[in-house]
C-alpha positions in Angstrom: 138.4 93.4 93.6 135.3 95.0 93.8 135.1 98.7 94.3 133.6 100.3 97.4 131.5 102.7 95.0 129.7 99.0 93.8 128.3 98.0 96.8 125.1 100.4 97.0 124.6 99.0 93.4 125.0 95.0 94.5 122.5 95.9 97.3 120.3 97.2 95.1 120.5 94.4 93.1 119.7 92.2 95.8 116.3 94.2 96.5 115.4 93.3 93.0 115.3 89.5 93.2 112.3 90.6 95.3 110.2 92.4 92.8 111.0 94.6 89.4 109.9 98.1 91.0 112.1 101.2 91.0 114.2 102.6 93.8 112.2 105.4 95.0 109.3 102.6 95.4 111.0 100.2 97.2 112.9 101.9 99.6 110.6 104.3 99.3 112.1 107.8 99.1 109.1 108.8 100.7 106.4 107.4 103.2 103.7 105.3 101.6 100.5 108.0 100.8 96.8 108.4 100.5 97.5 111.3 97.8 100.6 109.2 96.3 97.9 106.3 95.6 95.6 108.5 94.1 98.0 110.5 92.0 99.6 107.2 90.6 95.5 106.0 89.8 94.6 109.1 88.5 98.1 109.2 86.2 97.5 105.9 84.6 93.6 107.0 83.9 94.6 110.0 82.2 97.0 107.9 80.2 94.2 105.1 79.0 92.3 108.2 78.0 89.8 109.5 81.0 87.2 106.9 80.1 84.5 106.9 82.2 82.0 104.2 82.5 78.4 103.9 84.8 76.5 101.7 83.2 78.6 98.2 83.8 79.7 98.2 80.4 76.8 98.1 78.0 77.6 98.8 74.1 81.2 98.1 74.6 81.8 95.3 72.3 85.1 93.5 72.7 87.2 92.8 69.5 90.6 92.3 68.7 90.7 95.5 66.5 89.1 97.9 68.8 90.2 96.4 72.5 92.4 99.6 74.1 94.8 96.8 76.0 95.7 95.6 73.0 96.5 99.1 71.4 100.3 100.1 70.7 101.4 102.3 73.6 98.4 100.7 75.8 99.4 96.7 75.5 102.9 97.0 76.9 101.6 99.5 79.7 99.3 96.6 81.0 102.9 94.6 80.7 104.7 97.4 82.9 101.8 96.6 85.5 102.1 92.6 85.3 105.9 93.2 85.8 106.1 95.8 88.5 103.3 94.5 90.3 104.1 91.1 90.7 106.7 89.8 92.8 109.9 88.4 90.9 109.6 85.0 89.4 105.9 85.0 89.4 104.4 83.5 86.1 102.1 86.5 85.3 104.8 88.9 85.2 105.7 88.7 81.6 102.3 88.9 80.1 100.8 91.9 78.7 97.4 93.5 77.5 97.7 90.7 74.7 101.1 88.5 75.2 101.1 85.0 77.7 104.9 85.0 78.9 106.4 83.2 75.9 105.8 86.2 73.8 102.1 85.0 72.4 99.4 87.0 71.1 96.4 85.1 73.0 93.3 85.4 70.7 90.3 87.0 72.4 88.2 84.9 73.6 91.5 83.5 76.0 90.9 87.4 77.3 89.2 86.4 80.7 92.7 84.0 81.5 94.7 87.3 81.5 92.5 89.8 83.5 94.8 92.6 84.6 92.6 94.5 87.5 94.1 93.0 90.2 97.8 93.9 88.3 97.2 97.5 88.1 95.6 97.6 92.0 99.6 96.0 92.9 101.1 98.1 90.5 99.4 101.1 92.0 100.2 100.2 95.6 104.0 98.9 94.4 104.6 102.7 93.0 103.4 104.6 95.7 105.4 102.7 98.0 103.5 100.2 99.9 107.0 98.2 99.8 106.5 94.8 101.0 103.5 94.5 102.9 101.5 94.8 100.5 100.1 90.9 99.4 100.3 91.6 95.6 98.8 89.3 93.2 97.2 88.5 90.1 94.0 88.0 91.4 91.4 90.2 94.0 90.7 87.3 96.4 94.9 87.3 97.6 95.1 90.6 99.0 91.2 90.3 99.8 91.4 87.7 102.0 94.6 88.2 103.5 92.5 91.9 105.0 90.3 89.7 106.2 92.3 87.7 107.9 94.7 90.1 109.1 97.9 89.0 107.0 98.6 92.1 105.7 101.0 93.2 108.1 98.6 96.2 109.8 98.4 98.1 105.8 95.2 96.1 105.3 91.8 96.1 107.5 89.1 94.4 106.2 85.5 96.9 106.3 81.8 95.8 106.1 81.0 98.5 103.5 77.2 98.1 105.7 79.1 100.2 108.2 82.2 101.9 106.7 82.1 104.6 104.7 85.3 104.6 102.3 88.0 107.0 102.1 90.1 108.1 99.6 92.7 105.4 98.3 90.8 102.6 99.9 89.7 99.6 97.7 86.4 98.7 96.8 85.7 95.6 95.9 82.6 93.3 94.4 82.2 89.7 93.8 82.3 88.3 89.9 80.8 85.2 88.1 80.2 82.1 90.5 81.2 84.1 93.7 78.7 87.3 93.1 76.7 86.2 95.6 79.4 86.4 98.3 78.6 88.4 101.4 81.3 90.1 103.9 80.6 87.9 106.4 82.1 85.2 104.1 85.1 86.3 104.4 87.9 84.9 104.7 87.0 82.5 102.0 88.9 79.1 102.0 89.8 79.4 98.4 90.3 81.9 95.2 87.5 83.5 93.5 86.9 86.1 91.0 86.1 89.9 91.7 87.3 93.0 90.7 88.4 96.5 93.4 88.9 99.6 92.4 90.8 102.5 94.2 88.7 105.5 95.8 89.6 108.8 94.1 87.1 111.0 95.0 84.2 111.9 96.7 80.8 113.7 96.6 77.6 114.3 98.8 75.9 111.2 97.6 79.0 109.1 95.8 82.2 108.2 95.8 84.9 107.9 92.4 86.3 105.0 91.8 89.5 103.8 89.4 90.3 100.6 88.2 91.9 98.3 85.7 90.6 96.1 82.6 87.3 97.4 83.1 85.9 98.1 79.3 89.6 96.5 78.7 91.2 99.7 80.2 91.5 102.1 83.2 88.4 103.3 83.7 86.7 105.5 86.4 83.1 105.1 87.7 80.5 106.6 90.2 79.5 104.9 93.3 76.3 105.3 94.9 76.2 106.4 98.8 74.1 106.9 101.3 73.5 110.1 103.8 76.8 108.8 105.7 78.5 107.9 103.1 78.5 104.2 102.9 78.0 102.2 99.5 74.5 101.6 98.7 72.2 101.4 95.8 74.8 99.7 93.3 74.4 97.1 90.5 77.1 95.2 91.7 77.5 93.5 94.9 80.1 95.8 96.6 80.8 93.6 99.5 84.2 94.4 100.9 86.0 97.7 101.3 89.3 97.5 102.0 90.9 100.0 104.4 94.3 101.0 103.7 96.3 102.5 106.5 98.9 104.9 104.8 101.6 106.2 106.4 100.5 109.7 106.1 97.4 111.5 104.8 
């Protein structure tokens, strides 16, 4: 017979079939917070080294020897944000900053098949207790256009960044490769495409901070351009989407 003292523990188990996150996450032990998001963005950047990064990556040269996500310490952090982030039984959520799921150290140029930006954004929002209405994914363009089309159970609006001027721990977001030239009205697209968000972390008169994942192949922060009321403009990339998350206290 099963004892009475088990039964919290079987429950427990059963949230796990869900997704890999920790208790105080998934229940959470406490409501779902601008300054949780930020603290758990700026925690992870601090750990990847405080690298900052405003001019899109020129000089960083990508090799196998030098690439922080494939670092000791580093490679199996990008791991603990496949695997938290992702829902249970997904296929991504055994890679790391180097391994496919069966273990295998993918050489470099195989990079792009395991970009982790859109990992650490659902690993971010998974530990600061966004629970289950959250659309995590491996990719931007699911929780993108599930804002867009109001699928995110009221945590997600999507913002025309033309008129909305982001707040802390909202996600920017900008088109990549054969979708850069996506526009807000766009959206909802029909299909996947490539882009990358970052999380707002700060603010000044004429910018805004920004944190995000696999960026220079780490967690990297970067300055944002803004106008006189605060809404993105002047940027090299095509920030065309901001998405406003509505936390459950400041």
């Amino acid at each position: 017979m099963l004892r009475k003292s088990l039964l919290p523990l079987l429950l427990l188990g059963g949230c796990a079939v869900q997704n890999h996150a920790p208790p105080f996450a998934n229940v959470p032990y406490e409501p779902f917070s601008r300054s949780a998001a930020v603290a758990v963005a700026m925690d992870e950047w601090r750990l990847w080294g405080e690298h900052v990064d405003d001019n899109g990556g020129a000089g960083y040269v990508q090799t196998g020897a030098t690439m922080p996500e494939r670092q000791q310490g580093l490679w199996q952090r990008v791991g603990e944000y496949w695997w938290e982030g992702m829902n249970a039984g997904d296929q991504t959520s055994g890679w790391t900053g180097k391994h496919d799921g069966a273990g295998r150290v993918f050489p470099v140029p195989e990079n792009g098949q395991y970009a982790w930006s859109a990992a650490f954004i659902s690993y971010v929002m998974r530990i600061a207790g966004a629970g289950r209405d959250f659309p995590y994914g491996a990719d931007h363009a699911t929780y993108i256009n599930a804002a867009a089309r109001h699928e995110a159970h009221g945590l997600l609006d999507a913002e025309d960044p033309a008129n909305y001027a982001p707040r802390l721990g909202d996600l920017a977001c900008f088109p990549r490769g054969s979708a850069r030239n996506l526009t807000f009205a766009d959206l909802p697209t029909t299909s996947s495409f490539p882009a990358h968000c970052g999380i707002i972390v700060g603010g000044g008169v004429d910018s805004v901070t920004i944190v995000g994942g696999n960026v220079d192949d780490a967690v990297t922060m970067e300055h944002l351009q803004t106008n006189a009321t605060g809404e993105l403009q002047g940027n090299r990339e095509n920030w065309f989407v901001v998405l406003r998350v509505n936390y459950a206290s400041p």
